[in-house]
N, C-alpha and C positions, 0 to 999 in steps of 0.2 A: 512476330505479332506486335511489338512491342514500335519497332519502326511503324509497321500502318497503324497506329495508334499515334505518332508521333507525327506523321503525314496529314492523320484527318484532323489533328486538333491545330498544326501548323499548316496550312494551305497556300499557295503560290504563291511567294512575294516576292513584287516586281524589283527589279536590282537596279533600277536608275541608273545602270553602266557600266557597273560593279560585277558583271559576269554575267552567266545563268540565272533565272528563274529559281530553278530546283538546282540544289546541290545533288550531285551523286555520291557513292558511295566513296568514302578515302578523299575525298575535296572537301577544300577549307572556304570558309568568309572573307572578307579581305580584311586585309591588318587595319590597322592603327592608322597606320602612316599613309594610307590609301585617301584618307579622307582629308578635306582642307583641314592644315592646322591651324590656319590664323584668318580672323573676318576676314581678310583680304581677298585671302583664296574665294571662302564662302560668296563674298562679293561679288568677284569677279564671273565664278559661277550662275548665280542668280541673273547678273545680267547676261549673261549667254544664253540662258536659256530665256529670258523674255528679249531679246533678240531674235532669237528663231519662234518663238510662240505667237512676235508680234509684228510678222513678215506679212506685206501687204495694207497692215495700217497704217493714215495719216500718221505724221508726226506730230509729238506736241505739243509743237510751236504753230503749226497750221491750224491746230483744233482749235487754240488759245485764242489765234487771231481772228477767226470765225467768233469766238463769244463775244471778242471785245467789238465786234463791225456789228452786231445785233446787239439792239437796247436791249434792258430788260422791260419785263410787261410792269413790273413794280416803277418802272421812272418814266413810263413812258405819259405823254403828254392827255391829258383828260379828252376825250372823246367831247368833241362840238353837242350842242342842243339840238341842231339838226339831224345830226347822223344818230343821235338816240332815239329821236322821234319815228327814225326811219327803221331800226330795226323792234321798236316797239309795235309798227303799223306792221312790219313782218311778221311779226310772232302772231300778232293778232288774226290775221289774214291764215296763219297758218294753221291757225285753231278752228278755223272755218270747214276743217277739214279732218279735224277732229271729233266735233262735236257731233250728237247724229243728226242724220239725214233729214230727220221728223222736223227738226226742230226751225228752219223756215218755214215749210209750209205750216207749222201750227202757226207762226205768228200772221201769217197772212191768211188764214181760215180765219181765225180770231175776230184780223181786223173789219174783214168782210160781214162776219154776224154782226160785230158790232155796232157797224155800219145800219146793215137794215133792220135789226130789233128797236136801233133808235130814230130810224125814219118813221120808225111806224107805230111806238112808240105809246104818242097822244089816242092811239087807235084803241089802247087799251083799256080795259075799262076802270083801273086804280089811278089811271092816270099819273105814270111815273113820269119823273122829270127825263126830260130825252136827253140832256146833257149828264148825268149825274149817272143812267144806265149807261150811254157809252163812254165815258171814263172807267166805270168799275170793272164793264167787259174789257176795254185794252189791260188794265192793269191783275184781271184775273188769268190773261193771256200771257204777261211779262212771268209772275208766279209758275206758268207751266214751263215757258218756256226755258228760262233757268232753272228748272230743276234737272228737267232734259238733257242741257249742257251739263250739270254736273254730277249725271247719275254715276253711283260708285260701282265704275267698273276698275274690274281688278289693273288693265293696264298702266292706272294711275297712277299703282306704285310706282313704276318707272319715273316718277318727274322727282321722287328724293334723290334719284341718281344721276338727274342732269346738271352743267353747272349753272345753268339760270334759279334752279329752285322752284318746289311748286307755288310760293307768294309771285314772282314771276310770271308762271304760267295759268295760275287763278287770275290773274288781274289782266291777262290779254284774254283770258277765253270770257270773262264777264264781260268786257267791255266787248268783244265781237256781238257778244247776243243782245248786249241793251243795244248796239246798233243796227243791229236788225230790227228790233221792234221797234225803236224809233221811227226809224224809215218808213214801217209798214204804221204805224201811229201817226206819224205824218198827212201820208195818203190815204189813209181812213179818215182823217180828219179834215182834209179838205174836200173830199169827197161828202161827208156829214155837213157841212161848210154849203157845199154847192146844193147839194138835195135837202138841207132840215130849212125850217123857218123859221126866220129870225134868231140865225144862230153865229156867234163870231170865230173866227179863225181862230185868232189869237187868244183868245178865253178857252176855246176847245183846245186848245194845245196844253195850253197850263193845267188845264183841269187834273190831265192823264201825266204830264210830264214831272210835273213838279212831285207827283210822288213815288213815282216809278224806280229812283233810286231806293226807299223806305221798304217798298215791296219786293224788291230783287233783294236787296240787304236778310231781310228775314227769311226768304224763300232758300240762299245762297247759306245764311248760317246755320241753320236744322238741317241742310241738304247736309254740309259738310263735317257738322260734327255727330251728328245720329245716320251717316252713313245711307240712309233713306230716305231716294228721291218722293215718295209718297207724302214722306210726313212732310218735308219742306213746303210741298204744294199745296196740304191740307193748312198748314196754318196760315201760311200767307191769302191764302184764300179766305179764309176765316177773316182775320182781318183787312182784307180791301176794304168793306164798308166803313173801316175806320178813317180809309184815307182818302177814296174817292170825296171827290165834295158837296156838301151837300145846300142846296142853295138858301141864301139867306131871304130874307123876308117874310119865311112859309111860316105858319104856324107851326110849330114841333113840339114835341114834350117827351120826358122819357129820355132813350140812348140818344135818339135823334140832335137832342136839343144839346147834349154832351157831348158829342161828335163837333158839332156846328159851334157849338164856343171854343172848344179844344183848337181847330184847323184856324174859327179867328184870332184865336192867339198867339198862335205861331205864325199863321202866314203860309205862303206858298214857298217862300226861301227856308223858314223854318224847318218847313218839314223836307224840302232838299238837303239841307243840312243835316238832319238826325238820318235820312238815309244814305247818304257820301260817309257820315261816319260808322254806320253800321257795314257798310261795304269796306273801309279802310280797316275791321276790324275784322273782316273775314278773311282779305287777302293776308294780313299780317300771323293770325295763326292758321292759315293754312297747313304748310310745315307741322304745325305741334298736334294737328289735325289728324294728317294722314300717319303720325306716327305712332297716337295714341290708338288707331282705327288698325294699323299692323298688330301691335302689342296686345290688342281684344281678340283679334284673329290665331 
């Protein structure tokens, strides 16, 4: 009894060369003198066995010489202004594929209403400005459509674990959608251009453009840190009438007339301005966005 008690609480150990496994009954351990008595021995042992344990691999001095024939990424030479430009228009391009499917065709539904509700416009009987409605229509269409781009789906955790970063990948996927809507703001506008009267190109373009960044800005910051494509869209919509513009000479009074000095004294650059920086401040914490939107989770 006393041995199978000594069996289960001692269990196989391996002899490195040193005999058997299990001793039997009347055999010894090996002595003293069995084992290297001087580092040397030890030594020489160690590398024998990583001799045989390291059969089949380079040597290395060949491995060496591979590190030292490859720079590191740490010295290596700063990437050209073109070739960034280039994988910047990649990423961009790549988020087109991304984002959903909805979200072309909403900006081109958009630009098309807004097209004919301001041809037609004078037809009305409040007789609203036909430049001032379709501006507010394109830029009520930028607000949906970036919210779209940045509805909080779960797979967006994934961009904390790429090594671009999601400040990276916010700042190609805004820019894919304002390019879309420009495009489609474009051709709304030359079309409004070709069918309104007495209307200018280049004034219809400003109207919508120069705040388009201000309304993406706000639409993209509620998006991304209240995690709700809804709210983003309701507020930015709430305020389009602040930024659409509104035409001077009219009699106004009231909001109107507060609107209408505000935008003149900023300008059109102005308010590009306060919108590029509300955009430069969304891509920046993005990052601290999605991680405080995990940690609520």
């Amino acid at each position: 009894m006393k041995k199978d008690d000594d069996e289960r609480r001692f269990p196989l150990i391996p002899d490195a060369g040193f005999g058997e496994a299990r001793l039997g009954a009347g055999e010894t351990g090996p002595s003293v003198g069995e084992f290297p008595s001087d580092r040397s021995s030890l030594r020489a042992a160690l590398l024998q066995q990583e001799i045989e344990c390291a059969s089949g691999l380079p040597a290395f001095s060949s491995v060496a010489a591979r590190i030292d024939a490859q720079p590191s990424a740490l010295n290596a030479p700063r990437w050209p202004a073109g070739k960034s430009l280039r994988i910047a228009g990649s990423l961009a391009v790549s988020q087109l594929g991304v984002i959903p499917r909805v979200v072309i065709p909403s900006a081109v539904a958009v630009a098309c209403v807004a097209v004919w509700l301001a041809c037609f416009a004078p037809l009305l009987p409040d007789a609203v400005d036909p430049s001032w409605l379709f501006s507010a229509l394109l830029l009520f269409g930028v607000a949906i459509t970036v919210t779209l781009a940045l509805s909080a789906d779960r797979a967006d955790v994934l961009l904390l674990a790429t090594p671009l970063g999601p400040q990276a990948v916010m700042l190609a996927r805004l820019a894919a959608v304002l390019f879309v809507d420009a495009v489609a703001g474009i051709a709304a506008s030359a079309a409004f251009a070709f069918w309104g009267a007495s209307v200018d190109f280049g004034g219809v373009v400003v109207s919508w453009l120069a705040p388009l960044a201000a309304v993406a800005g706000i639409a993209s910051f509620v998006t991304v840190w209240t995690g709700a494509s809804w709210a983003g869209a309701i507020v930015a919509a709430a305020l389009v009438p602040a930024f659409a513009p509104v035409a001077h000479g009219t009699d106004a009074a009231g909001v109107v007339a507060l609107i209408g000095s505000m935008q003149g004294a900023l300008g059109p650059g102005g308010i590009a301005a306060i919108g590029v920086a509300v955009l430069a401040a969304v891509v920046c914490s993005a990052r601290r966005a999605q991680l405080a939107r995990l940690q609520l989770s």
